[in-house]
C-alpha positions in Angstrom: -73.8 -147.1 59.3 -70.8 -145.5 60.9 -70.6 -142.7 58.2 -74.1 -142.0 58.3 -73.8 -141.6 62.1 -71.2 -139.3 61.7 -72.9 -137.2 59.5 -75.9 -136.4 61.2 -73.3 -135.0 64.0 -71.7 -132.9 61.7 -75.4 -131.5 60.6 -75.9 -130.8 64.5 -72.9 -128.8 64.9 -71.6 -125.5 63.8 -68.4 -124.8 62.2 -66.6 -121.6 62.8 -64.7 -120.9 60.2 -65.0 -118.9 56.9 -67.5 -120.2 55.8 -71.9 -119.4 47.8 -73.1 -124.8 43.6 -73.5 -122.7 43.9 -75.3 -119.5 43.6 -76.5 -117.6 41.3 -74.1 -114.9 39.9 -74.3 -111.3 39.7 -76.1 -110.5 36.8 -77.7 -113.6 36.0 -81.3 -111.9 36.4 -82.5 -108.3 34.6 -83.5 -107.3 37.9 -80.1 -107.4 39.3 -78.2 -103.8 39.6 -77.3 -100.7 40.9 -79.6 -97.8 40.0 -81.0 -94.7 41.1 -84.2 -94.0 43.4 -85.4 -90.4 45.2 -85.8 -89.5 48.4 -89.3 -90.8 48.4 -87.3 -94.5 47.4 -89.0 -94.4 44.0 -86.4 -95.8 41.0 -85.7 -92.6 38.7 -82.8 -94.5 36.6 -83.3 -98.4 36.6 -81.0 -100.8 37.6 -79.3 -101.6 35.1 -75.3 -100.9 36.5 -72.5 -103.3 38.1 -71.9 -100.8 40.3 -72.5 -96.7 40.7 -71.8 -93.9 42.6 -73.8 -90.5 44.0 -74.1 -87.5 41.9 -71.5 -84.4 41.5 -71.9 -81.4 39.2 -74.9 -83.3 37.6 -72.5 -86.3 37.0 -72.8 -89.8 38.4 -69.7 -92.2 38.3 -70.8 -96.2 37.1 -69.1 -98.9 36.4 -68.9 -102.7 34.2 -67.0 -105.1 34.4 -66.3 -107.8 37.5 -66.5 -107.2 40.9 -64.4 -108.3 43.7 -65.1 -110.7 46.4 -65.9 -107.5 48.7 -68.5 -106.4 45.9 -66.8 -103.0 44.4 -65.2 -102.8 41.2 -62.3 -104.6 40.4 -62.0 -105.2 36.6 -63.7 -103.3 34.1 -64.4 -99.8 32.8 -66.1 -96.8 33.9 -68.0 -93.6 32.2 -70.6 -91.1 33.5 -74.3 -90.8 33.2 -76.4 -87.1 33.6 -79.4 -87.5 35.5 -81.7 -89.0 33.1 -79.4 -91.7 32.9 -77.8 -91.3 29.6 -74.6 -91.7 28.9 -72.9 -88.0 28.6 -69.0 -90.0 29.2 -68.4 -93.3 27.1 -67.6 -96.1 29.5 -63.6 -96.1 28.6 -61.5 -95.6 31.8 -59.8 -98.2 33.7 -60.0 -96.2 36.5 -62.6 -93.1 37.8 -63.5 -90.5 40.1 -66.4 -88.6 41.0 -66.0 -84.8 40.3 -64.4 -82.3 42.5 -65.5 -78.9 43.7 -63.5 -77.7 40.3 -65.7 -79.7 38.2 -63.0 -81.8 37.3 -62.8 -85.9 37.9 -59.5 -87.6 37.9 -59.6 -90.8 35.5 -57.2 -93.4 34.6 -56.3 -94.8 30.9 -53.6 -97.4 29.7 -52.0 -97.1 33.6 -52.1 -93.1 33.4 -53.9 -90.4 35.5 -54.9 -87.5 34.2 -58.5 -84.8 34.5 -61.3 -84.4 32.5 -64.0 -82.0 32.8 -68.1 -82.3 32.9 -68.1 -82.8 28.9 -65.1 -86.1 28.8 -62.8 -83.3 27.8 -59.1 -83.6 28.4 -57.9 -81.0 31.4 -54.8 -82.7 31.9 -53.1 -85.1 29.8 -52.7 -88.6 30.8 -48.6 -88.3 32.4 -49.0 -89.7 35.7 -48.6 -93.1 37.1 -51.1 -91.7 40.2 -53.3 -88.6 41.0 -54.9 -87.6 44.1 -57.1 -84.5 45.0 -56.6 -82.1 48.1 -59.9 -80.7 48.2 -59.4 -78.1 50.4 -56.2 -76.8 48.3 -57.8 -77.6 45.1 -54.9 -79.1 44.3 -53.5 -82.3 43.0 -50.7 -85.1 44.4 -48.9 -86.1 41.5 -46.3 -89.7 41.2 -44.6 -91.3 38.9 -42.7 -94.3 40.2 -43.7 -97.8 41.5 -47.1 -98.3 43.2 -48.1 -100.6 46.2 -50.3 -103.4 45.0 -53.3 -101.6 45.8 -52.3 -99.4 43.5 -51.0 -96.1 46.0 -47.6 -94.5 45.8 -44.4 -96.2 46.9 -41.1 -94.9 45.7 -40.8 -92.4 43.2 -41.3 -88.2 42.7 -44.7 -87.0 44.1 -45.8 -83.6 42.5 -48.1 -81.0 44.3 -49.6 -79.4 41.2 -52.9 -77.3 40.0 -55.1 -78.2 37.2 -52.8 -76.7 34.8 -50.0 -78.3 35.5 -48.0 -75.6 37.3 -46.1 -77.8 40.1 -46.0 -76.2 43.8 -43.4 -78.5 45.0 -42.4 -82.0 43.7 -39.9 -84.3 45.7 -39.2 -88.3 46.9 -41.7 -88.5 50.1 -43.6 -90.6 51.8 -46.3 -89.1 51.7 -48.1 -85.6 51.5 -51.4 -84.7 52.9 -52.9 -81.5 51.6 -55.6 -79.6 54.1 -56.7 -75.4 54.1 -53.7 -73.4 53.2 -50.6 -76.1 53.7 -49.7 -79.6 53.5 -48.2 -82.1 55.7 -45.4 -84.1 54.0 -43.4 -87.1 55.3 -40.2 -88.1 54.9 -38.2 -90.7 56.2 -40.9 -91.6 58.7 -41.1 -87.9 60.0 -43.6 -85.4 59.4 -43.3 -81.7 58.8 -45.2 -78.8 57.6 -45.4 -77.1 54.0 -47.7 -74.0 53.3 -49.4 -73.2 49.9 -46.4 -71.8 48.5 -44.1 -74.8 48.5 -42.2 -73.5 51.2 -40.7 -75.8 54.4 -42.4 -74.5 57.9 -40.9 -77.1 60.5 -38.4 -79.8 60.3 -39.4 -83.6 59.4 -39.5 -83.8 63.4 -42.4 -85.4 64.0 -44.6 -88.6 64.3 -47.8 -86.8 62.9 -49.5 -84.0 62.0 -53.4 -84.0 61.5 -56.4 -81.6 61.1 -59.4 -80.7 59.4 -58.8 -77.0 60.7 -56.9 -73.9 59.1 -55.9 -72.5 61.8 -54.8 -75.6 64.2 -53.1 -78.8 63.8 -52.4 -81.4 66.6 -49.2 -83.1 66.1 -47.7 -86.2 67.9 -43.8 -86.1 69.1 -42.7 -89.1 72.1 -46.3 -90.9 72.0 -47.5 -87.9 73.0 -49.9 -84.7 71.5 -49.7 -81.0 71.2 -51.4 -77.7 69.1 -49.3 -75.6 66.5 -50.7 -72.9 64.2 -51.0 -73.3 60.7 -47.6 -71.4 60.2 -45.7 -74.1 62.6 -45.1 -73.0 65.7 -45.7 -74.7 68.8 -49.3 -73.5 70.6 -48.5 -76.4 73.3 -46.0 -78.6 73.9 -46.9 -82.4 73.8 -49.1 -82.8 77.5 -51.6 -84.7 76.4 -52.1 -88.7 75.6 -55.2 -87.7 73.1 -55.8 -84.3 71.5 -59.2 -82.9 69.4 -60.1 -80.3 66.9 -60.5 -77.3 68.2 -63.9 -75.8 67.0 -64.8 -72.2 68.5 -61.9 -71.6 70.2 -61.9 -74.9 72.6 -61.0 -78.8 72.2 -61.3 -81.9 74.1 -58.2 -83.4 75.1 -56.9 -86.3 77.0 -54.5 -86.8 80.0 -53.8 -89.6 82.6 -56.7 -90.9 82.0 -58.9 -88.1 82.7 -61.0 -85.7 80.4 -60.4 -82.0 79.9 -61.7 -79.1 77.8 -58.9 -76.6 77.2 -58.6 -73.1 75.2 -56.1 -72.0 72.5 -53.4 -71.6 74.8 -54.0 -74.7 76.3 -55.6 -73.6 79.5 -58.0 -76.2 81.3 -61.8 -74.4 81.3 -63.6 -77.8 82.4 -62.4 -81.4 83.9 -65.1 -84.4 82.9 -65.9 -86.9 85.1 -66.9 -89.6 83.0 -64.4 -92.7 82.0 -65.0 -91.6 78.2 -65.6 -88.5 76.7 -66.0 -88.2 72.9 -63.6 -85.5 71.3 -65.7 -84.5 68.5 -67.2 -81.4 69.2 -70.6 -80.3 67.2 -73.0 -76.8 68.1 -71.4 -77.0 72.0 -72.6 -80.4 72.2 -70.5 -84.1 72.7 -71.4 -87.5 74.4 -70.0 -89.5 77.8 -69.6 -92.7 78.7 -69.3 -94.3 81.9 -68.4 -98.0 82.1 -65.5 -100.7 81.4 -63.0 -99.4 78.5 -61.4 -101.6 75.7 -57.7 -101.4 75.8 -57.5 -98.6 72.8 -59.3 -96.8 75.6 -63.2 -96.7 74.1 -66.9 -97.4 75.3 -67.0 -101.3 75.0 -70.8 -102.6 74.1 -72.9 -103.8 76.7 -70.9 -103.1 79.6 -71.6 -99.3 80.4 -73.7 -95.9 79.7 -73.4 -93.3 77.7 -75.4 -89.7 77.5 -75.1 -86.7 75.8 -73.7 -83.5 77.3 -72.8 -79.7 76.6 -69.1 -78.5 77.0 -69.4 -77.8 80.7 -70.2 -81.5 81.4 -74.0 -81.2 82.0 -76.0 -84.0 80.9 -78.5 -83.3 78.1 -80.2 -86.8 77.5 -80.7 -89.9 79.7 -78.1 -92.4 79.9 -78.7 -95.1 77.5 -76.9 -98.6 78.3 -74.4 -98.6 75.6 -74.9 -101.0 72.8 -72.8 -98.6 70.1 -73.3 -95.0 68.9 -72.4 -92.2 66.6 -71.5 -88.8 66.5 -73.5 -86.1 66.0 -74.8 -86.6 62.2 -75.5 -84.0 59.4 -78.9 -84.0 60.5 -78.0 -82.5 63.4 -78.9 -85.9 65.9 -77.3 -88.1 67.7 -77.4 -92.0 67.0 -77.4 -94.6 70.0 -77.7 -98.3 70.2 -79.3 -99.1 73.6 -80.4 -102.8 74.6 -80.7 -103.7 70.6 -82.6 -100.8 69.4 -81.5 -97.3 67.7 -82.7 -94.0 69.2 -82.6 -90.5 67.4 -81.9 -87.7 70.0 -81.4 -84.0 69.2 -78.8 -81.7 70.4 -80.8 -81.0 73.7 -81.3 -84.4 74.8 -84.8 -85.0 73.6 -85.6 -88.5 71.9 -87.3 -87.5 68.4 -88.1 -90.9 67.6 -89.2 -94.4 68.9 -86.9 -97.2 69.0 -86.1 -98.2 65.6 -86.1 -102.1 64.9 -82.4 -102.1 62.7 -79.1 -103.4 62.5 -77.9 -100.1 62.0 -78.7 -96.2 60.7 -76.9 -94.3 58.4 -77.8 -90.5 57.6 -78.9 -90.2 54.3 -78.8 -86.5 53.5 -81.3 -83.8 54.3 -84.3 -85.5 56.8 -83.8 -88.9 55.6 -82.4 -91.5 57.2 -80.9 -95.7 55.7 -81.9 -98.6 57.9 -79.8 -101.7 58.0 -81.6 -104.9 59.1 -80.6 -108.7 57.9 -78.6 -107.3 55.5 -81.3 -105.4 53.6 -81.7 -101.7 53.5 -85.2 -99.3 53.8 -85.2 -95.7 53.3 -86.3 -93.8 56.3 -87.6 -90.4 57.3 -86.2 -87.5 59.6 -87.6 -89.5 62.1 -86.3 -92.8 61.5 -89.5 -93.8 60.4 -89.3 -96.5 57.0 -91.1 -95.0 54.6 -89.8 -97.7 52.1 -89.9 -101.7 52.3 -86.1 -103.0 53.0 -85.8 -103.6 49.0 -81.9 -102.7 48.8 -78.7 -105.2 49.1 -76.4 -102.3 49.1 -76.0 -98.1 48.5 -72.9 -96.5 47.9 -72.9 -93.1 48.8 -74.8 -90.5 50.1 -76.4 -87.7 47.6 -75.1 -83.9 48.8 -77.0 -82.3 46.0 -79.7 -81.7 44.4 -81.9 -83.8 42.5 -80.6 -86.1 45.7 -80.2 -89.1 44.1 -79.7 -92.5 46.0 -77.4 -95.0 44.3 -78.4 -98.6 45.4 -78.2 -102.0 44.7 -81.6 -104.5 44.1 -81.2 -108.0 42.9 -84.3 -109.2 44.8 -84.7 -112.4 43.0 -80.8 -113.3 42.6 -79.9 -115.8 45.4 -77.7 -116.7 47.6 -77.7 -120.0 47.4 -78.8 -122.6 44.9 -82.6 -121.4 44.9 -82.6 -119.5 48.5 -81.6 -116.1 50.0 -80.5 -116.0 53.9 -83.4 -115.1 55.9 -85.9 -117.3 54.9 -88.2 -119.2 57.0 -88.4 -122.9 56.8 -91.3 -123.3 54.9 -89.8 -120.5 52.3 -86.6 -122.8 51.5 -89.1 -126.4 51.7 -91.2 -124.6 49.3 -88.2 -124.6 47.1 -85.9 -127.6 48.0 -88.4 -130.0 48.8 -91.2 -130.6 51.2 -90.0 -133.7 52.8 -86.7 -133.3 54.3 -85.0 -136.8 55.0 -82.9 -134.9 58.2 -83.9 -132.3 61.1 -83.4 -131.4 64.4 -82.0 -129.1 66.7 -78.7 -128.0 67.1 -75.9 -128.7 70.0 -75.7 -125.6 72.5 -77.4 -123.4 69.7 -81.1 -121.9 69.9 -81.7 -123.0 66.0 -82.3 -126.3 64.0 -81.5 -127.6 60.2 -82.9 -129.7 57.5 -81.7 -132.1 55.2 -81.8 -133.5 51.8 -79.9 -136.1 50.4 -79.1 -135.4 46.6 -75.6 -135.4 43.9 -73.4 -132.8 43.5 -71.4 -133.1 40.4 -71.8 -137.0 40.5 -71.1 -137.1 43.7 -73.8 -138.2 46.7 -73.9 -135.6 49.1 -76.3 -134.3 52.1 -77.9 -130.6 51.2 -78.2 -129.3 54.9 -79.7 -126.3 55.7 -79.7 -124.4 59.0 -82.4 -121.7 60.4 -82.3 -119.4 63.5 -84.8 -117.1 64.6 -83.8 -114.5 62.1 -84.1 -116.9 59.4 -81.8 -119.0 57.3 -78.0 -118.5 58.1 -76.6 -120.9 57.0 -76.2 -124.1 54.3 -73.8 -126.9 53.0 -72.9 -130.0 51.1 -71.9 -132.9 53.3 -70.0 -135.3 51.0 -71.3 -138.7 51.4 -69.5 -140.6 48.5 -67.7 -143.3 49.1 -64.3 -144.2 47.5 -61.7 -147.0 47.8 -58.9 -144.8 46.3 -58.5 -142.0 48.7 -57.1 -139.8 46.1 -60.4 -140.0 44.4 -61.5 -137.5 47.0 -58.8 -134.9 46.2 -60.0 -135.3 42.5 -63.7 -134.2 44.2 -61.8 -131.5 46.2 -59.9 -130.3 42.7 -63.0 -130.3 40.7 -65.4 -128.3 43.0 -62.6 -125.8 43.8 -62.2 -124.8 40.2 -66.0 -124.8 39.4 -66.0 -122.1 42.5 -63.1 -119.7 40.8 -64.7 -119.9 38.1 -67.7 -118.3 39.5 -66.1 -116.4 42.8 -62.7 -115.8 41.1 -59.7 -116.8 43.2 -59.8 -117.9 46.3 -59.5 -115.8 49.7 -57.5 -118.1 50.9 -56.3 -121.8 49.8 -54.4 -124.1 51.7 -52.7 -127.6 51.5 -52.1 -128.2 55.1 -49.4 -130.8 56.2 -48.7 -131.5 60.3 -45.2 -132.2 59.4 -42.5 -131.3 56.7 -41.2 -134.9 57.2 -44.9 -136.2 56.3 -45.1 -133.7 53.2 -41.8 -135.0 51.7 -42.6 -138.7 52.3 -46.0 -138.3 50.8 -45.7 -136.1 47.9 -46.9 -138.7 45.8 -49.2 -140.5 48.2 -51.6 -137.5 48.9 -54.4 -139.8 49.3 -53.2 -141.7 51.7 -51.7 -139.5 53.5 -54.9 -137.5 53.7 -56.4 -140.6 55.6 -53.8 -140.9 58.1 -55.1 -137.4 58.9 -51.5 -136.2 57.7 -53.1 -133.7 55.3 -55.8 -131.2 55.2 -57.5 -129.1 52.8 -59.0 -125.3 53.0 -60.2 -123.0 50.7 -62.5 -120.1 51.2 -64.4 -117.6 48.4 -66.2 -114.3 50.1 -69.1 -112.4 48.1 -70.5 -109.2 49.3 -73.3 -111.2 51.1 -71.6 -115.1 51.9 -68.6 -116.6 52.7 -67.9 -119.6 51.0 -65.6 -122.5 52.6 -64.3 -126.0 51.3 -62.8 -128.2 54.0 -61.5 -131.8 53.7 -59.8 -133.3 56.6 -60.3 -137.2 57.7 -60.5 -138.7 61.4 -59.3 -142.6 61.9 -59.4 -143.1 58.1 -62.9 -141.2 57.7 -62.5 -138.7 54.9 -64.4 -135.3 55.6 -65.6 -133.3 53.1 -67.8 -130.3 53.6 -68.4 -126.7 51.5 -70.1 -124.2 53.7 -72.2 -121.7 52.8 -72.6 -118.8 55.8 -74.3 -115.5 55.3 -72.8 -111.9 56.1 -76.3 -110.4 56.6 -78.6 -112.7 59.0 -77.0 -113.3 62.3 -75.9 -117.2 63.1 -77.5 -118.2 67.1 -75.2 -117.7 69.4 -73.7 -120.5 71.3 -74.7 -121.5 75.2 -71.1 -122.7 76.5 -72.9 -123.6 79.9 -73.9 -127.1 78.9 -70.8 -127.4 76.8 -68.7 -128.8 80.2 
């Protein structure tokens, strides 16, 4: 009676932690896939890839193989399709990138880089242990030495070459960053400046350089920021505790605290008001903020307003009570979150849409707009209107060219979990799992409530709980509620469900044998079991997928053996807790 008791608290409460037998797989159903819809949402190329990319020069990027826990590629090859669909570049490369303004992608084989153009033709040969573009040079970072784990240069020669192979400059660095007409390099933690010819500008004096600009950079020196010209020398010296783009001749730049628009020479022209002023400038407009900063100095959610204004400070739009926000976007609007909803407002203030009902909204090329809600995605118009159903789990990239092609994922009918996808109702998942639940209620200091089946799970007696909010189903597990005399019967459990879950998940995020004391650990190395009832020794492992976290957790309390697998979903929102009755 004791355990049963137990475990109808544990159903009423909510764990924390990380938290998909497990669902079904990635492919396990024909309807699972990236693939290819219009700007109207209709599918022009089915799904029918593990993962894909936009189109460039009339080439699309896609990829097979196995995915990692985040859901991009991780093991596999990759090829390109024309926009039919067909296959123009045999799926071959270990690694792949879309095509650059030359027409030229850079692609991996047997651990080497090298290019290929539009037709899988060899540009350059396959020599480098690494290859980056510079866009704006149209040129190319070359290594060959040892690579972090993530696969980015470490020690070793980089090369700043051109498609032919003619090197600029080559040397051991840091790192080198390529923008219009010269290139920041670092070396031995230091920054300085090299132009298109390979030659040195400044010494390796400072802590950065950065810009998107050919004519102005802002660099860092003493934790504080300054303009120099594209040739090196100084516009400024370092004044100012944040520093801008300049963009027609002007920049936003920050000092004690305050807000300032300055000239080339440096010369104040305005002083803001506001606590926060945005330094991205876009057609004379940017945005304000007044309200409580975070301690990086930003707009923190829910405790402020923000409005949009022109460069002498005068306020264009309303102020909206600041939930988040973007800059201005390529459709030329700006993107607020007030009081849960997403507004649309143009560049003089005017709102050009209602609220919109989403999670988030992403600009999706020319008039169109994506809308995030519960983890699904809709296609929407200029106006932020849907003009599609939210039929997408994912899209990777947005189209910049004609035929404007929209690479997204739609596995409708793979789930989440055993038979179920988060969001459901209650009556969705009983239709499924079972009319007659043997458990409900409502849960502790939570506005939600969960259901409960009893059933095995590989042999083993367990409770199937699932738990509901007002946006749906958020969460599920499997309460162990088999009962054994040898203790190290439930490590075997523990042992056996872990590898059944790498199996499907691969390894784990994390995975940990927890002891509270190294003296406990060496006494009872070969008394596990019982030293996970004396409550000596824990167990955690989690799994993530690009929708659920996945978490085993065994633990016991006065001799009572815990053992739960948690099921929590990345899309639909969990209930928040209400701490007042908690005291």
């Amino acid at each position: 009676m004791k355990k049963i008791v137990q475990l109808l608290l544990v159903l009423s409460l909510i764990c924390t932690a990380c938290t998909t037998p497990f669902a079904a797989a990635a492919g396990d159903d024909d309807t699972y896939g990236y693939g290819y819809v219009d700007m109207n949402g209709d599918i022009v190329i089915p799904y029918q890839f593990d993962y894909a990319y936009p189109f460039v020069h009339g080439r699309a990027r896609v990829f097979s193989g196995k995915l990692s826990n985040y859901g991009s590629p991780s093991e596999g090859v990759y090829g390109y399709i024309d926009e039919t669909g067909k296959t123009v570049i045999p799926l071959r490369y270990d690694n792949a990138e879309n095509f650059n303004q030359e027409g030229y992608a850079i692609v991996a084989k047997n651990g080497k880089y090298g290019l290929i153009d539009t037709d899988g033709n060899v540009v350059l040969d396959f020599a480098y242990d690494y290859l980056g573009y510079y866009e704006k040079n149209k040129t190319y970072k070359a290594f060959n030495g040892t690579l972090t784990d993530y696969g980015y240069p470490d020690t070793g020669t980089t090369y700043v070459i051109r498609a032919d192979d003619t090197v600029i400059f080559s040397g051991e660095y840091d790192g080198v960053y390529g923008y219009d007409g010269y290139y920041e390099a670092k070396k031995n933690g230091k920054y300085g400046l090299i132009d298109a010819d390979g030659t040195v500008l400044t010494a390796y004096q400072y802590d950065s350089l950065s810009s998107e600009t050919a004519t102005r950079l802002v660099y860092r020196e003493n934790s504080l920021y300054g303009y120099m010209d594209k040739h090196g020398n100084r516009l400024t010296e370092p004044l100012f505790d944040s520093a801008g783009s300049f963009v027609d001749g002007k920049a936003i730049v920050k000092k004690n605290s305050k807000y300032y628009l300055i000239d080339e020479t440096g010369n104040t022209l305005v002083s803001y008001q506001a606590d926060y002023v945005s330094m991205s400038i876009v057609n004379g407009r940017t945005y304000a903020y007044d309200g409580t900063l975070s301690s990086w100095g930003s707009p923190t959610s829910g405790s402020g307003k923000m409005y949009l204004i022109d460069l002498d400070g005068n306020m264009l739009s309303r102020a909206y009570a600041y939930d988040d926000a973007y800059g201005i976007d390529s459709n030329g609007n700006w993107r607020i979150k007030s009081n849960g909803k997403w507004y649309l407002v143009d560049m003089d203030g005017n709102e050009i849409s209602a609220a919109i009902d989403a999670d988030y909204i992403y600009p999706c090329g020319e008039a169109n707009y994506f809308l995030k809600r519960n983890g699904m995605y809709a296609l929407a118009d200029a106006k932020g209107n849907a003009i599609t159903d939210f039929l997408w789990d994912d899209y990777t990239g947005i189209p910049q060219e004609a035929p404007y092609l929209l690479p997204v994922l739609h596995q409708e009918l793979v789930p989440d979990f055993r038979s179920v996808r988060w969001g459901m109702t209650e009556a969705e998942v009983k239709a499924l799992e079972g009319s007659s639940p043997k458990y409900s209620g409502k849960l502790d200091g939570r506005n939600g409530w969960y259901i409960g089946y009893d059933t095995t799970l590989m042999g083993n007696d367990v409770i199937l709980a699932f738990y509901f909010g007002s946006n749906g189903l958020y969460e599920a597990r499997y309460i162990w509620t088999e009962s054994h005399s040898n203790d190290n019967l439930y490590i075997s459990d523990y042992s056996s469900v872990r590898t059944e879950l790498t199996k499907k998940y691969g390894s784990p995020w994390w995975d940990y044998e927890d002891w509270d004391t190294t003296s406990h650990k060496s006494y009872y190395a070969d008394r596990k079991g019982e030293a996970l009832s004396f409550g000596y020794l824990s167990y955690e492992t989690c799994y993530r997928t690009p929708r659920t976290d996945i978490t085993m957790q065994m633990s016991a309390d006065n001799y009572d053996v815990s053992f739960i697998i948690y099921y929590e979903s990345k899309t639909v929102t969990a209930p928040t807790v209400d701490y007042s009755n908690q005291f």
